[in-house]
C-alpha positions as CSV (number, residue, x, y, z in Angstrom):
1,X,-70.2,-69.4,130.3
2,X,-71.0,-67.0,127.1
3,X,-67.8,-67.9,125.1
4,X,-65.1,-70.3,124.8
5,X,-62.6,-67.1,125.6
6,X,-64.5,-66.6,129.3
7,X,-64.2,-70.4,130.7
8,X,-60.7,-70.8,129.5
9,X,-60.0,-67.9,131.5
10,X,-62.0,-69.3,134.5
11,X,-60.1,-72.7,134.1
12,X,-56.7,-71.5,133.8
13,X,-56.6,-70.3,137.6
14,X,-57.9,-73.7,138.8
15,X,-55.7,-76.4,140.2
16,X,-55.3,-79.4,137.9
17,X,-57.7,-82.1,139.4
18,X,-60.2,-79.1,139.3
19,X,-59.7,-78.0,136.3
20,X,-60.3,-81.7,135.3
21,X,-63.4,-82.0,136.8
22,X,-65.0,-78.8,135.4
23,X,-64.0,-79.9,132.1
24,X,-65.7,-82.9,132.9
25,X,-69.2,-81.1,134.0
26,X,-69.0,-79.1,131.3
27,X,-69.1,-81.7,128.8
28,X,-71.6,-83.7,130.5
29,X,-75.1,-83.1,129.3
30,X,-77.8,-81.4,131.6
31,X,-80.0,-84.8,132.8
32,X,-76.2,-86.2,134.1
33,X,-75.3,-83.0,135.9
34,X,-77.9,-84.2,138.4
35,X,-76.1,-86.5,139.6
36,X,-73.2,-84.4,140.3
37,X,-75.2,-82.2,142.4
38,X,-76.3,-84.6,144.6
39,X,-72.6,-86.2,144.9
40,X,-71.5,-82.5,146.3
41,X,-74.7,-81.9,148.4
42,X,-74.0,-85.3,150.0
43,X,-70.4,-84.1,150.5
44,X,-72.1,-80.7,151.8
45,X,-74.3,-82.8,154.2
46,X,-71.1,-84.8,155.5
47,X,-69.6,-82.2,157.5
48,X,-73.4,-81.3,158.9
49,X,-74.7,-84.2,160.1
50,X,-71.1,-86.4,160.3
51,X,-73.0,-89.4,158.5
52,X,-71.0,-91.1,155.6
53,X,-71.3,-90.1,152.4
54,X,-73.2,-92.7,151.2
55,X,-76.1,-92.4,153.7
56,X,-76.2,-88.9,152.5
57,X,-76.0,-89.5,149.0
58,X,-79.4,-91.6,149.2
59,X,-80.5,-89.1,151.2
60,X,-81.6,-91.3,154.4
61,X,-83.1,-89.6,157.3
62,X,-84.0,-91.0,160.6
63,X,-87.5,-90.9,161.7
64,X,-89.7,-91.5,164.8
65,X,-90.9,-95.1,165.4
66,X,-91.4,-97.7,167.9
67,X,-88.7,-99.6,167.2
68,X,-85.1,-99.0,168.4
69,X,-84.4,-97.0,165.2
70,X,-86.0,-96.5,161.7
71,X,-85.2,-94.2,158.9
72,X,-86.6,-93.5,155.2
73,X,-84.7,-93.1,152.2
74,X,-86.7,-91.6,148.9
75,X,-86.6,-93.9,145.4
76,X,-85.3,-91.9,143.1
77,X,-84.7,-92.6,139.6
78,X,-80.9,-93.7,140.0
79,X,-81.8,-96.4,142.6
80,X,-83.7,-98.0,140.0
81,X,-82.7,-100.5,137.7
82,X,-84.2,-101.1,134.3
83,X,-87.6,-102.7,135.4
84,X,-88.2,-99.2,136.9
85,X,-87.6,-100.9,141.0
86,X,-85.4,-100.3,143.4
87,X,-82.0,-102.3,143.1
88,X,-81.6,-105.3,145.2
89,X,-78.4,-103.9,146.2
90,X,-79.2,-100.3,147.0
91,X,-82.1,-102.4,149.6
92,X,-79.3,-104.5,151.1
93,X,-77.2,-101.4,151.5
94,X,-80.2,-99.8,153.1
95,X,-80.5,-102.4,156.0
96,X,-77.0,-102.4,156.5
97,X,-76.5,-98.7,156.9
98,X,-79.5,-98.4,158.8
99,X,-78.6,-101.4,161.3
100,X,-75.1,-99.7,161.8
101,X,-76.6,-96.5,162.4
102,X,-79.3,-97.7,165.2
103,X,-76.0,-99.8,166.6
104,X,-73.7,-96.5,166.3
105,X,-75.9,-94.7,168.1
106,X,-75.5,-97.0,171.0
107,X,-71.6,-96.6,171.2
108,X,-69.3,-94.4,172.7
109,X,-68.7,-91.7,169.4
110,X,-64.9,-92.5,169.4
111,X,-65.7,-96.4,169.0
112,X,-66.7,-97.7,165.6
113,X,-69.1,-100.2,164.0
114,X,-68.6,-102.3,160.9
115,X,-70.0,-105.3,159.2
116,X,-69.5,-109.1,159.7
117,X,-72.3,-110.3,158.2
118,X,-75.4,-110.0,156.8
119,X,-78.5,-112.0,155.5
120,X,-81.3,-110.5,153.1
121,X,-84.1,-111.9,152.2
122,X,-86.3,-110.4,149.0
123,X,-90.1,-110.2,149.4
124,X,-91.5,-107.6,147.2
125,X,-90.5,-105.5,144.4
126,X,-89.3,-101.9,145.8
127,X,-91.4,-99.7,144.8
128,X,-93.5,-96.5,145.7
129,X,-92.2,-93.1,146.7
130,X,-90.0,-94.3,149.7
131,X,-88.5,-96.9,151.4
132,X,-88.8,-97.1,155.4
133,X,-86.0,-99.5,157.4
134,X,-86.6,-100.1,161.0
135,X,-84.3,-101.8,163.2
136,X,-83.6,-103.6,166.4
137,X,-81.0,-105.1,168.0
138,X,-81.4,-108.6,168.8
139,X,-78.4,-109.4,171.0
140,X,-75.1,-108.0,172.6
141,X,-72.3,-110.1,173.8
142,X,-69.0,-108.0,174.1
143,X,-68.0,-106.6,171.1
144,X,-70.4,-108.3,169.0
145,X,-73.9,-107.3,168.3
146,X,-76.7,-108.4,166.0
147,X,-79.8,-106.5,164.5
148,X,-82.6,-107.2,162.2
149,X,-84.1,-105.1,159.7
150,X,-87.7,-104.5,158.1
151,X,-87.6,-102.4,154.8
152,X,-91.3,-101.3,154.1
153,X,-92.3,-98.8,151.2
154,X,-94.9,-96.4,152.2
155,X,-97.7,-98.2,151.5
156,X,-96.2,-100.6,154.3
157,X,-95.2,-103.3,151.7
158,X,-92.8,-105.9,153.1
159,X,-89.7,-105.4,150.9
160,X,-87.0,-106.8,152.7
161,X,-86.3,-108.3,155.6
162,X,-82.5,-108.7,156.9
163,X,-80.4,-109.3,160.0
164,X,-76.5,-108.9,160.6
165,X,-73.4,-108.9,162.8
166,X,-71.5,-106.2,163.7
167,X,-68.1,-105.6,165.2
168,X,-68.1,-103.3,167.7
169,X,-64.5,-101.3,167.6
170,X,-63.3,-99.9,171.2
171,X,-61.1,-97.1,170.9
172,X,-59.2,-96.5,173.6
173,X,-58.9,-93.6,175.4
174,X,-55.9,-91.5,174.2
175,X,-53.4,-91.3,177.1
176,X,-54.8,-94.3,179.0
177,X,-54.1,-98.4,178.1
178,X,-56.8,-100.6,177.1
């Protein structure tokens, strides 16, 4: 905007919560406006690819492997914390996501998958210019099913290693009983 007159008149025809929010940009400095964008590409993403916002907001994205499924997700400055590696979190929510993804893939689309459980173990620091989780499943007894998980960097560094249980949600069929 060139003057204070111009973005009061651009503001004044927004709804409230809008209006807010562009305030809010406005006053941010430029380095945090990154992170803005990315929160509305992932939104953007959402309503491509029908992955939650999260997944997009890491930016994970599946890849070819041998196992049942893998994906990658790039380290970025905002995954890590202040000894410059990845969060131990944003890793645990990695294997997660990713074993729920492999699992949702294997489900009708109008069932549903969510967590139980989960076990992570730590090996290495995560660092490098990606991280790289491939899963399997391990077992499947009715509506339960288990998975393990392998986070690599890509220099094939054992980062973490995890497994969990998820609940597998059936949907019925609208119009028939379950």
């Amino acid at each position: 905007m060139e003057n204070k007159d111009e973005s009061k008149d651009v503001l004044s025809g927004l709804a409230p919560e809008k209006k807010r929010l562009v305030e809010h940009m406005l006053s941010l400095p430029d380095s945090k406006l990154k992170i803005v964008e990315k929160a509305i590409q992932a939104s953007q993403r959402m309503a491509d690819n029908n992955y939650p916002f999260m997944g997009n907001f890491m930016m994970l994205e599946p890849i070819d492997s041998l196992y049942d499924f893998s994906c990658m997700m790039p380290i970025t400055k905002d995954t890590l914390n202040p000894y410059r590696i990845v969060y131990g979190g944003v890793t645990a929510m990695l294997a997660d996501m990713a074993m729920a993804w492999m699992l949702d893939d294997m489900i009708e689309k109008r069932d549903k998958i969510v967590t139980l459980s989960m076990n992570v173990n730590y090996h290495s620091p995560g660092r490098g210019k990606t991280l790289i989780a491939h899963c399997k499943l391990v077992q499947r007894a009715q509506n339960i099913m288990q998975a393990s998980c392998e986070i690599v960097n890509d220099r094939n560094e054992l980062i973490v290693t995890a497994t969990g249980s998820f609940l597998h949600l059936v949907r019925p069929i609208k119009g028939k009983k379950p």
